[in-house]
C-alpha positions in Angstrom: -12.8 -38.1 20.7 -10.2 -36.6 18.3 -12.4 -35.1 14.8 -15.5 -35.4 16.5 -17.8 -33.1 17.8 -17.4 -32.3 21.5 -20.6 -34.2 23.8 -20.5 -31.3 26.7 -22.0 -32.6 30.2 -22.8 -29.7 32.4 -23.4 -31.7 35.6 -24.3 -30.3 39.6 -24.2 -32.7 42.3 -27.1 -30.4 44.1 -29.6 -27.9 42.1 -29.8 -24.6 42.6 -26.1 -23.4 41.5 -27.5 -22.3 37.4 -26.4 -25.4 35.8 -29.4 -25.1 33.5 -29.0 -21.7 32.7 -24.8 -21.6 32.0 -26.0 -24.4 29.7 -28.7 -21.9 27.8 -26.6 -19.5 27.8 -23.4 -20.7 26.6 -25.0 -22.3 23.9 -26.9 -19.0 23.2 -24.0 -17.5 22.4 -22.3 -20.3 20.9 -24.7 -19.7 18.1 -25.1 -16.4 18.2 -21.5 -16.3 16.9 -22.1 -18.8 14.5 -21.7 -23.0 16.0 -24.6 -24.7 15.6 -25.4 -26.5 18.8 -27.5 -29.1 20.1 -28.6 -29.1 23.5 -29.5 -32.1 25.4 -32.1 -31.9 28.5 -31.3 -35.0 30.3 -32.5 -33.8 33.8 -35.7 -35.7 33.1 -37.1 -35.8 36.5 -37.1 -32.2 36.9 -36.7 -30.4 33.0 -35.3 -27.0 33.4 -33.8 -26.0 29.9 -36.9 -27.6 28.2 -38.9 -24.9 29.2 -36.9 -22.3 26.7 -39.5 -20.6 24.5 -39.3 -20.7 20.9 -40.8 -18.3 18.5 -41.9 -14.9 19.4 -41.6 -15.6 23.2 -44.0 -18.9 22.7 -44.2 -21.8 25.3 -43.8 -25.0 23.3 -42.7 -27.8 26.4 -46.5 -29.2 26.3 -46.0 -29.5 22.0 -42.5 -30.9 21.4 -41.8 -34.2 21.7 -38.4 -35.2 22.9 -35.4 -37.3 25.0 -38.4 -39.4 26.8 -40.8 -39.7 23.8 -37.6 -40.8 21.2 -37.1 -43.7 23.3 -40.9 -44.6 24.1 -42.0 -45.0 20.3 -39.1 -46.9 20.1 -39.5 -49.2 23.1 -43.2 -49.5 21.7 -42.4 -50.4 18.6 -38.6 -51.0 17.7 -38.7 -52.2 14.2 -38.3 -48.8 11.9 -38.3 -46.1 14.7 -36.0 -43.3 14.4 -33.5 -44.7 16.6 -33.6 -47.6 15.1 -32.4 -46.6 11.2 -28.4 -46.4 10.4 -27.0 -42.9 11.6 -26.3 -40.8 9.2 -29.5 -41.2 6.5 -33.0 -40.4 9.1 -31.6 -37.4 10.9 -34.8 -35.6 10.0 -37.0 -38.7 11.9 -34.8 -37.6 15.2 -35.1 -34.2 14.2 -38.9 -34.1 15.0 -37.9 -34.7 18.2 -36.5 -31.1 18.9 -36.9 -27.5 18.2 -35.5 -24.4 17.2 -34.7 -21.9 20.1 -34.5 -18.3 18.0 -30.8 -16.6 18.4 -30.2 -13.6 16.5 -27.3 -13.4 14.6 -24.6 -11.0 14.9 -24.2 -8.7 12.3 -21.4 -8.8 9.6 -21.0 -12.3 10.0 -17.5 -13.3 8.2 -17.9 -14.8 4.7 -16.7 -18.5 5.9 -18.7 -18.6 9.1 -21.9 -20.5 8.8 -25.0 -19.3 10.4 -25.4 -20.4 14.1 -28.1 -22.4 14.9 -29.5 -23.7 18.5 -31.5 -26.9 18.5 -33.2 -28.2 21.7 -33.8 -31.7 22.3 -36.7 -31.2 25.3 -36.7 -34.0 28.2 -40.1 -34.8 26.2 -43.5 -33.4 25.8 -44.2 -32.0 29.1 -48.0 -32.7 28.9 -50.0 -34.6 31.2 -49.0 -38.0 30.4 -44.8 -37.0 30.0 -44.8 -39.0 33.7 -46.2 -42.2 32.9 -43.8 -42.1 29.8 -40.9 -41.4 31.8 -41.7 -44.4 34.6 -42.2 -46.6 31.3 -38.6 -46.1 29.9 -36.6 -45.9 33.0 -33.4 -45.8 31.9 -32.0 -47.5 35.0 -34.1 -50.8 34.2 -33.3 -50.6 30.6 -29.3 -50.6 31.1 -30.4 -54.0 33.3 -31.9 -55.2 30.3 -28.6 -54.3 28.3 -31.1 -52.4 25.8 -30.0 -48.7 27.7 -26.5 -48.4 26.7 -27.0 -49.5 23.1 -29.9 -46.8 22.4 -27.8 -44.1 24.1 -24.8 -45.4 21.7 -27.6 -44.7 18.9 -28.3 -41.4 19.6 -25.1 -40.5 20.1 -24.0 -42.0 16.7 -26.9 -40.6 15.0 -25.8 -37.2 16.4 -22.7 -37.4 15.7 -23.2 -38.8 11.4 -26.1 -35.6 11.2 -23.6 -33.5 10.7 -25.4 -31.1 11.4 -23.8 -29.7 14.8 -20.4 -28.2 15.9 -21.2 -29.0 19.7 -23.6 -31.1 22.0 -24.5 -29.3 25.3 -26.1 -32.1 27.7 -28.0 -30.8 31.1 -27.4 -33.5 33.3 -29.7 -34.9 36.3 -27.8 -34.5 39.7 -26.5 -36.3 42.3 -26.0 -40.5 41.7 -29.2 -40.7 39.5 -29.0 -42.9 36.9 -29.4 -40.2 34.6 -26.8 -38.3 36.4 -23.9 -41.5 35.7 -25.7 -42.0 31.9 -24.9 -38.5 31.0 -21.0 -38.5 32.6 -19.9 -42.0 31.3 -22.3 -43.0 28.2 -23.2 -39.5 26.7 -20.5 -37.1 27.7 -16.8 -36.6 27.1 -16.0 -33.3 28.2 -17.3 -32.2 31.8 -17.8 -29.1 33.3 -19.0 -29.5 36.8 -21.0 -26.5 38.9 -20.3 -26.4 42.8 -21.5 -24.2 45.4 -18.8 -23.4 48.0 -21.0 -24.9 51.0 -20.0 -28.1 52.7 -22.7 -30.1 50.8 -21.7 -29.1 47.4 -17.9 -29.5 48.0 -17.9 -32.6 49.6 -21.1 -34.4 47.1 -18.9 -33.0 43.6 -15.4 -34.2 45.8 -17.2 -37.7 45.9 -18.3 -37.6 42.4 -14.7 -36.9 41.4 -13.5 -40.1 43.3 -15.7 -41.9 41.3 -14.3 -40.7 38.1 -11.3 -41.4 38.8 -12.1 -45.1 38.8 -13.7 -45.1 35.3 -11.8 -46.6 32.5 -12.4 -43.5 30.5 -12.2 -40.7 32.7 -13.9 -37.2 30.8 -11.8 -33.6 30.6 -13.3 -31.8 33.5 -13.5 -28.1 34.4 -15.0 -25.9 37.2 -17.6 -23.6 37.6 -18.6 -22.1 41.3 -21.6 -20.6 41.6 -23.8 -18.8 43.0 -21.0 -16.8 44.4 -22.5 -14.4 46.6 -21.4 -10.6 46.9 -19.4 -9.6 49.9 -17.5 -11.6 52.7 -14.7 -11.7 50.6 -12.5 -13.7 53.9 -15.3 -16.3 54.0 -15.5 -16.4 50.2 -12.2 -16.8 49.8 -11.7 -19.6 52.8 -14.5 -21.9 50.9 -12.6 -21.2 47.7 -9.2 -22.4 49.2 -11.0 -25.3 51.0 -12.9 -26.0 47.3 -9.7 -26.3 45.8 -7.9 -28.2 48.1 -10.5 -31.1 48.3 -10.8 -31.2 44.7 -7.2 -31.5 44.1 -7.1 -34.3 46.4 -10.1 -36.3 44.9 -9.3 -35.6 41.0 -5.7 -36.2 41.4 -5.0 -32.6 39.5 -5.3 -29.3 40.5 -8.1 -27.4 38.8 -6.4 -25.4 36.3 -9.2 -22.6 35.9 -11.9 -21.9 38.3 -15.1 -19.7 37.0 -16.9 -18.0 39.4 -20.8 -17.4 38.6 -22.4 -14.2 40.1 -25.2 -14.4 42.3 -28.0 -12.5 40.3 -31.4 -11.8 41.1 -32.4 -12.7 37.5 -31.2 -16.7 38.3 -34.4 -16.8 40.3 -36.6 -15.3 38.3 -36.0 -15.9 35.1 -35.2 -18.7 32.9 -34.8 -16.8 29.5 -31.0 -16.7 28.0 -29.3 -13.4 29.7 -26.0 -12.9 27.7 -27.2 -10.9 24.9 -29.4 -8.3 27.3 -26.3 -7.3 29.4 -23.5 -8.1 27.4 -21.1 -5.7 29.8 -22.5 -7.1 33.0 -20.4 -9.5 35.4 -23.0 -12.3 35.2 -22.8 -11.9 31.4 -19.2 -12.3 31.2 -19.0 -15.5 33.7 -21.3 -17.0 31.0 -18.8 -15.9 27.9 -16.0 -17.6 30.3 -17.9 -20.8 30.0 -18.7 -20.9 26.3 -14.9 -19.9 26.0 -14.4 -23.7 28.3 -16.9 -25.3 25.8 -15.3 -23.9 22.8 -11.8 -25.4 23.9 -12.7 -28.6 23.7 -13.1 -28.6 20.3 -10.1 -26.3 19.3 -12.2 -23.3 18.6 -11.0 -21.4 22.2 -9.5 -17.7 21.0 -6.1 -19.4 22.5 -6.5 -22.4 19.7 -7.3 -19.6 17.2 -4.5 -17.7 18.1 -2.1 -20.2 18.0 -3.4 -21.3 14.7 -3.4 -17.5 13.4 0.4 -17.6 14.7 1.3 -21.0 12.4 -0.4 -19.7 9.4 1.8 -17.0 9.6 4.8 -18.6 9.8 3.6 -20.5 6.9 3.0 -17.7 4.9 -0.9 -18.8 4.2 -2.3 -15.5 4.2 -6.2 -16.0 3.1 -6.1 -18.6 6.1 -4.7 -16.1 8.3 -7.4 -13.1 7.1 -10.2 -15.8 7.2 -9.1 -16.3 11.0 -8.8 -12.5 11.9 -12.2 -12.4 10.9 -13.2 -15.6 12.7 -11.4 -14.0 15.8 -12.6 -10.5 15.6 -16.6 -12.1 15.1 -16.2 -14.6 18.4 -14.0 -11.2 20.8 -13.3 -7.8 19.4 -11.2 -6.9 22.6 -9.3 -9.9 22.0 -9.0 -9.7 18.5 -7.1 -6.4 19.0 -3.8 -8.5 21.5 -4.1 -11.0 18.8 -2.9 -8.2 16.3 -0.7 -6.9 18.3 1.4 -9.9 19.5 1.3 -11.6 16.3 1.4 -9.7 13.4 4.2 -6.3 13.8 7.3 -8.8 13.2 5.9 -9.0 9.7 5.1 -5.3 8.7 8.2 -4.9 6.1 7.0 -7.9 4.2 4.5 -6.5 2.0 2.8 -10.2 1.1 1.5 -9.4 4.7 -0.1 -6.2 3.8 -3.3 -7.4 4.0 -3.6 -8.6 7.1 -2.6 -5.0 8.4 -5.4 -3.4 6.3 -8.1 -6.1 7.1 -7.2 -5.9 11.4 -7.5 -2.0 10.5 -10.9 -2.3 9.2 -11.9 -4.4 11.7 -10.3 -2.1 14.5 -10.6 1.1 16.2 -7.5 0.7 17.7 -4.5 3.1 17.1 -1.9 1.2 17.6 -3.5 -1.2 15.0 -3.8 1.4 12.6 -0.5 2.9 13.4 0.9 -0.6 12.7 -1.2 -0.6 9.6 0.7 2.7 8.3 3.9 1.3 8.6 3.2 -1.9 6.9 1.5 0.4 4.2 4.2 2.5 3.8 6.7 0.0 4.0 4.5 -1.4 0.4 5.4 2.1 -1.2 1.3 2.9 -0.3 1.7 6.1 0.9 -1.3 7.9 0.5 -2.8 4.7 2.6 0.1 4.9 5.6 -0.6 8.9 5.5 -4.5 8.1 6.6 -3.6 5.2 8.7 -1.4 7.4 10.6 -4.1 10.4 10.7 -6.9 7.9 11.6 -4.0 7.1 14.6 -3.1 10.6 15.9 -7.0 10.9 16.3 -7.4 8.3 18.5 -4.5 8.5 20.3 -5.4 12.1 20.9 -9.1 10.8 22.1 -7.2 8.8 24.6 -5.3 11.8 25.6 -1.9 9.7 24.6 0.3 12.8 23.4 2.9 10.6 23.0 1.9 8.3 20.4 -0.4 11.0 18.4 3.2 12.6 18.0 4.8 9.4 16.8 2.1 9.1 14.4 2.8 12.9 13.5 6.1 12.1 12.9 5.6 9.0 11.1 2.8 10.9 8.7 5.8 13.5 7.7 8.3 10.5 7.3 6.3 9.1 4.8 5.0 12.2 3.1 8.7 12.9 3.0 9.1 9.1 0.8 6.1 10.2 -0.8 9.1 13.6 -2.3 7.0 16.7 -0.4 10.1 18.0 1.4 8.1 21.3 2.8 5.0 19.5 3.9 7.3 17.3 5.4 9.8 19.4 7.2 6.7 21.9 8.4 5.0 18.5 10.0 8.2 17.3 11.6 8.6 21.0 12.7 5.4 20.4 14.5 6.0 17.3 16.0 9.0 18.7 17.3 7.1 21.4 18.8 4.7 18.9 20.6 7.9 16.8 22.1 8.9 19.8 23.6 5.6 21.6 25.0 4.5 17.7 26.2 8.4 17.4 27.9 9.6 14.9 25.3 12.5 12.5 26.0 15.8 14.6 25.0 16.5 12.0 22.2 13.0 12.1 20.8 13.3 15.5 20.5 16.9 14.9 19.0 15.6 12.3 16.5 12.8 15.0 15.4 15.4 17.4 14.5 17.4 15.0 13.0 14.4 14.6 10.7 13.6 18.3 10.5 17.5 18.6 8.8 16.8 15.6 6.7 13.9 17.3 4.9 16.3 20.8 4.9 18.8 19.1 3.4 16.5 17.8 0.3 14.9 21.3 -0.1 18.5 22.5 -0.9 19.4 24.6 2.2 22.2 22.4 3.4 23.7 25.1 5.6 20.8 25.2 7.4 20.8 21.3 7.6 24.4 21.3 8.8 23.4 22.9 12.0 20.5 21.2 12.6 22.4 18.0 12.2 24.5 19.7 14.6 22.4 20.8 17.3 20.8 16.9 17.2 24.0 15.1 17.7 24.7 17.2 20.7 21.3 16.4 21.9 22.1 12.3 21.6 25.3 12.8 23.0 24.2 14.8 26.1 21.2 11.9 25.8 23.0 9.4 26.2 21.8 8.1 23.1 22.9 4.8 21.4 26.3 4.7 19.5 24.6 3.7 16.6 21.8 6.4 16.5 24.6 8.7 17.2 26.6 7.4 14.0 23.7 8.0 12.1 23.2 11.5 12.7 26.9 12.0 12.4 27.6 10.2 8.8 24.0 12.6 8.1 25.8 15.9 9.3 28.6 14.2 7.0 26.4 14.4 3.9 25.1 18.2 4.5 28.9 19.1 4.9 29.2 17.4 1.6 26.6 18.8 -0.5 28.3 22.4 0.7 30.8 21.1 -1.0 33.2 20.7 1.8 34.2 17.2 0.9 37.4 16.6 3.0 35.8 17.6 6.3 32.6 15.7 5.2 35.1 12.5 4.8 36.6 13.2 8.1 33.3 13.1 10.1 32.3 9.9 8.0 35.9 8.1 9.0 35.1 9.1 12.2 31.5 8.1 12.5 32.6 4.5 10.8 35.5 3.8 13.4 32.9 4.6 16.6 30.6 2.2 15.3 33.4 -0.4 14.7 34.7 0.5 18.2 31.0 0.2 20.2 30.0 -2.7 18.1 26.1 -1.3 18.5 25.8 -1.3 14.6 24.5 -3.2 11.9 27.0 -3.8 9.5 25.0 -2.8 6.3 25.5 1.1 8.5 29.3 0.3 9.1 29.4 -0.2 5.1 27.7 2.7 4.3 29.8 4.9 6.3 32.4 3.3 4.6 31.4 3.9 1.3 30.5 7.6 2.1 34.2 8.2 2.6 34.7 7.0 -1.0 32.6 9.0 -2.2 33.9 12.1 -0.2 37.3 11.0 -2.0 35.8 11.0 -5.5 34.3 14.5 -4.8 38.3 15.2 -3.9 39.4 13.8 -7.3 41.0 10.6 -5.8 39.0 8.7 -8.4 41.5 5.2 -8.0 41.0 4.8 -4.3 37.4 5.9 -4.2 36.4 3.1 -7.1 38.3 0.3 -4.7 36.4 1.6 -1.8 33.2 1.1 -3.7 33.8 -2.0 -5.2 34.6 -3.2 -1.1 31.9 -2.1 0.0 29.1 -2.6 -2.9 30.1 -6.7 -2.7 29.4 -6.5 1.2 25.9 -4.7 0.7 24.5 -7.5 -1.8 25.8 -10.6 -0.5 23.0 -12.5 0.0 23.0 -12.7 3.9 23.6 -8.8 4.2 21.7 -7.1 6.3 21.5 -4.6 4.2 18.0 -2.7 3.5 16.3 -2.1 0.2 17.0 1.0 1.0 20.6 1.0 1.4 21.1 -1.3 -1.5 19.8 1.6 -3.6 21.5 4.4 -2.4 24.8 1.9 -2.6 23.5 1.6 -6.4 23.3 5.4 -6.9 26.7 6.0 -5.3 28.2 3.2 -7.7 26.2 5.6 -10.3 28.2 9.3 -9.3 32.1 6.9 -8.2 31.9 4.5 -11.6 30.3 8.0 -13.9 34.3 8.5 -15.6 35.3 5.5 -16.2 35.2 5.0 -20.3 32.5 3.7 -21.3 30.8 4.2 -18.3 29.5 0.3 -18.5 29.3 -0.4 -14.3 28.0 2.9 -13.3 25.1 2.9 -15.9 24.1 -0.7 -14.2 24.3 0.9 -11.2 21.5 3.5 -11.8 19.9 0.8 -13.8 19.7 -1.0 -10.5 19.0 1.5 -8.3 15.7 2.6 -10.5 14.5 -1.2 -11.0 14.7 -1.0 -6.8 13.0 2.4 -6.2 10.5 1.8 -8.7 9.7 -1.5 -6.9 9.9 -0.3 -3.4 8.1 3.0 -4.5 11.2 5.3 -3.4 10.0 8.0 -5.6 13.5 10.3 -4.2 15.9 7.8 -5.5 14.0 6.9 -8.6 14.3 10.6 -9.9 17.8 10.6 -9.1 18.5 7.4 -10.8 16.5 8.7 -14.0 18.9 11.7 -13.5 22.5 8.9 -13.6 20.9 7.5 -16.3 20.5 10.6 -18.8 23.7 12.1 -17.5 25.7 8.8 -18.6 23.6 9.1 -22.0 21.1 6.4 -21.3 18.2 6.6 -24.0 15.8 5.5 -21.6 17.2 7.9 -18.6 17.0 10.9 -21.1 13.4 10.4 -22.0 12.7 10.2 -18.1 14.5 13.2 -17.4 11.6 15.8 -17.6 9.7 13.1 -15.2 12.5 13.0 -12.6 12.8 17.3 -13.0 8.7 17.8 -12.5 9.4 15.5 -9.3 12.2 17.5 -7.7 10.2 21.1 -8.6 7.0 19.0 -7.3 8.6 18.6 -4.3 10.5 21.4 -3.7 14.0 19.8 -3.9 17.3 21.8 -4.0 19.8 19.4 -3.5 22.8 18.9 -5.8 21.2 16.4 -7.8 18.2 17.9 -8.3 20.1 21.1 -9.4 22.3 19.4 -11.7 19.2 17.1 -13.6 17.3 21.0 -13.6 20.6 21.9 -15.3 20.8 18.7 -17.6 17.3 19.1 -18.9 17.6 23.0 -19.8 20.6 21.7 -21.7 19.1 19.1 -23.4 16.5 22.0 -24.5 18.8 24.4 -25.5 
């Protein structure tokens, strides 16, 4: 039945298990998040779905014509009755024989989901004559005659060219009926049979499974039990077992899911949909379970969508993917939030991918969604959108009482604000996440990270003594940690570059030689970091006047960063760049390092690294760049903006009262 609408048969072999009213409500819901369904009531000797009441609450089974009355007009006069006209061009004749059953829609419906619609094809017009009618067209009798199977072919046909439904829900007779076989083999496709767990249900549905098994065309068949009664949970699980069991040796398969119905009061008393009054309630949620069954036959299960949602991600087709993130989120918000999660955080540092972060935080309340959402943001250079993704994060990871995580997002607010070139905002916020790691009994590297961060935003506001110790105190804290060899190189090579900028460059190319041969020795680091640590030492021996072997070091190094499989970052391909800039600044004319700043702006400016960009505006005017000199007041109001006291920012102060002078 591949690219055709799914022909459902909801089938009992005894009544009394809420065949009739799985089918209502399934298809309520079906609709309710936007299918338009057509449902068939094919239990003609006893109608139960039939009885549904249209408008306002009104009864309208002694008004509507339906199943019984199509085929009666036509019996009684064949030549140009509905049935009888080519599918596809009368739908509207067949249509007079059902009604609308009212369904609310759910509110913010997604732009590319169509209103839901429920359409009920009644038994027939349950009025005093419906009886005589139904004697009249016995179907049994007809498929003698060989006129039973071709009308049913009709309607199916004629259903199926309307085009105007996403899924066919057929309530079936039970037992052997006629009806009962007409609705498994001639109508239906897909099955989903309703047991109870006594000996009469088991053994009537194991015997109807036998005899499917013998059909040329055997349907897709899945389990409901039900009414499945509260307590004796030994007994209830025995008859389960046993169910199982006997149904694994009739169907040849074990059943792969089983969906176990509630006994409710309500299944006696009423016969009105129940999903939308008690959305939370256990009886409510066996009836989603089912409409999830339904829904996988035609590809449309949350598994299909998240499957396709994965591909379309691999594919890079991003307004598929945010048309099915809406499509998800619409059909299960608590499902729409794992969706997020286990699909879309591998692509966070690809900022084509941006807006799928933004649209799942719209859509969410989750922190860890919105969390995800700052990074992604703030990967994207949007930093005043990470720094109230993050916020919106903290908040609810404090409502959940997750100290934890509202101190990551602390952390990763100050980080960013940080990017964003506030160094004391920055270093005040890490101060206080610090704080928090340490009142809450933080990991001893967490806290060692924090302070690692804390000296990171010291050393930009120009105190590097004061970021020399910190660096200090943190890589005692990962050693005594047991931290990794690579996070330990980093805080080493950035203890390296505070003893730098105090000017003590052989000691500062010391600790970098020494944090490059750890990580060459542990293996635990990328080798864009191994690079880098090499290059630092060439740049400690430029600052030491060994100009010759510092420019050989760079030029090593700088082809390793930008080879095109490098694992480099944008990140460390721009501060390679403004290295090149200070190693390459005597050499006459200064051709290289000028294309290095030139570089390293065209990359900040594009990654929104507004740090480097002022320092590259800084190269440029130093090495008499037009351009760069114009920029220089720009890159000056940046570092004062910030509060910035590091070497460069002094010297570009220093350049521009010059240039003034």
């Amino acid at each position: 039945m591949d690219g055709q609408i799914p022909f459902v048969t909801f089938y009992s072999f005894k009544g009394g298990v809420g065949r009739s009213m799985a089918l209502a409500n399934a298809g309520w819901n079906l609709a309710h998040t936007g299918s338009r369904v057509l449902m068939l009531d094919l239990d003609l000797e006893a109608p139960g779905i039939s009885y549904l009441p249209g408008k306002d609450g009104k009864e309208e089974h002694e008004e509507t014509p339906g199943f019984v009355d199509l085929f009666y007009r036509h019996l009684e006069k064949p030549e140009g009755s509905a049935l009888s006209a080519k599918p596809g061009d009368e739908w509207d004749r067949i249509a007079e024989f059902c009604r609308q059953i009212p369904v609310p829609q759910r509110k913010s419906r997604p732009k590319n989901t169509p209103e839901g619609s429920l359409t009920l094809m009644p038994a027939g017009k349950l009025d005093a004559g419906y009886e005589q009618r139904l004697k009249e067209i016995d179907l049994g009798t007809l498929y003698k005659r060989n006129i039973g199977l071709p009308l049913l072919k009709q309607l199916r046909e004629h259903i199926q060219a309307s085009e105007e439904f996403d899924y066919v829900l057929i309530d079936s007779r039970t037992g052997f009926s006629d009806e009962a076989m007409i609705c498994l083999r001639d109508l239906g496709d897909r099955l989903i049979l309703f047991s109870g767990l006594n000996e009469q249900n088991i053994s009537g549905t194991a015997r109807l499974l036998q005899l499917l098994q013998s059909w040329e065309r055997k349907p897709i068949v899945s389990y409901v039990v039900s009414p499945v009664p509260l307590g004796e949970d030994e007994l209830k699980k025995q008859r389960l077992d046993h169910m199982t069991r006997t149904f694994t040796e009739s169907w040849g398969n074990a059943p792969k899911r089983i969906t176990l119905i509630p006994y409710h009061p309500r299944l006696a008393l009423d016969e009105k949909p129940y999903i939308h009054q008690f959305p939370e309630s256990e009886l409510a949620k066996a009836y989603s379970a089912i409409e999830e069954q339904v829904r996988e036959y035609a590809n449309e299960s949350i598994v299909d969508l998240r499957k396709e949602f994965t591909q379309v991600l691999v594919d890079k087709k991003i307004s598929d993917a945010e048309d099915l993130l809406h499509r998800i989120h619409y059909l299960d918000p608590e499902e729409f939030d794992q969706v997020i999660l286990s699909s879309l955080p591998p692509y966070a540092d690809q900022s084509d991918y941006l807006s799928l972060f933004q649209a799942g935080a719209s859509l969410s309340n989750s922190p860890e969604i919105l969390r995800w959402a700052g990074d992604a943001s703030l990967r994207a250079a949007q930093h005043k959108n990470a720094i109230n993704y993050y916020d919106d994060a903290r908040t609810g990871f404090l409502n959940r009482r997750d100290q934890y995580s509202a101190t990551f997002s602390l952390l990763q607010k100050a980080y960013t604000i940080l990017e964003n070139g506030d160094t004391q905002v920055a270093r005040d916020l890490y101060q206080q996440g610090l704080d928090e790691l340490v009142d809450s009994g933080g990991s001893a590297s967490n806290i060692a990270t924090a302070r690692h961060e804390i000296a990171r935003a010291t050393l930009e506001m120009g105190d590097a003594q004061s970021a020399r110790d910190l660096f200090r105190q943190a890589l005692d804290e990962k050693v005594a940690a047991g931290s990794s060899a690579s996070s330990i190189a980093i805080t080493r090579c950035a203890l390296s570059s505070a003893v730098l900028e105090i000017g003590d460059a052989k000691t500062a190319r010391d600790l970098f030689q020494q944090a490059h041969d750890d990580m060459l020795a542990t293996g635990d680091s990328s080798a864009s970091l191994i690079t880098l640590a090499r290059q630092s030492v060439g740049l400690c021996l430029f600052r030491l006047k060994q100009v010759e072997e510092a420019t050989a070091i760079y030029h090593e190094t700088r082809s390793v960063i930008e080879a095109p499989k490098s694992s480099a970052s944008a990140r460390d391909v721009t501060i390679s760049h403004l290295r090149g800039a200070e190693i390459l600044s005597t050499e006459e004319p200064p051709t290289e390092a000028l294309d290095c700043a030139r570089q390293a702006l065209s990359l900040s400016e594009t990654c929104g690294f507004r740090a480097y960009k002022a320092k590259a505006q800084y190269w440029l005017a130093r090495l008499g760049d037009e351009e760069g000199i114009k920029a220089l007041p720009e890159a000056v109001a940046f570092f004062d903006e910030g509060g910035y006291k590091s070497r460069e920012a002094e010297a570009a102060r220093e350049l521009l009262a010059t240039s003034r002078s």
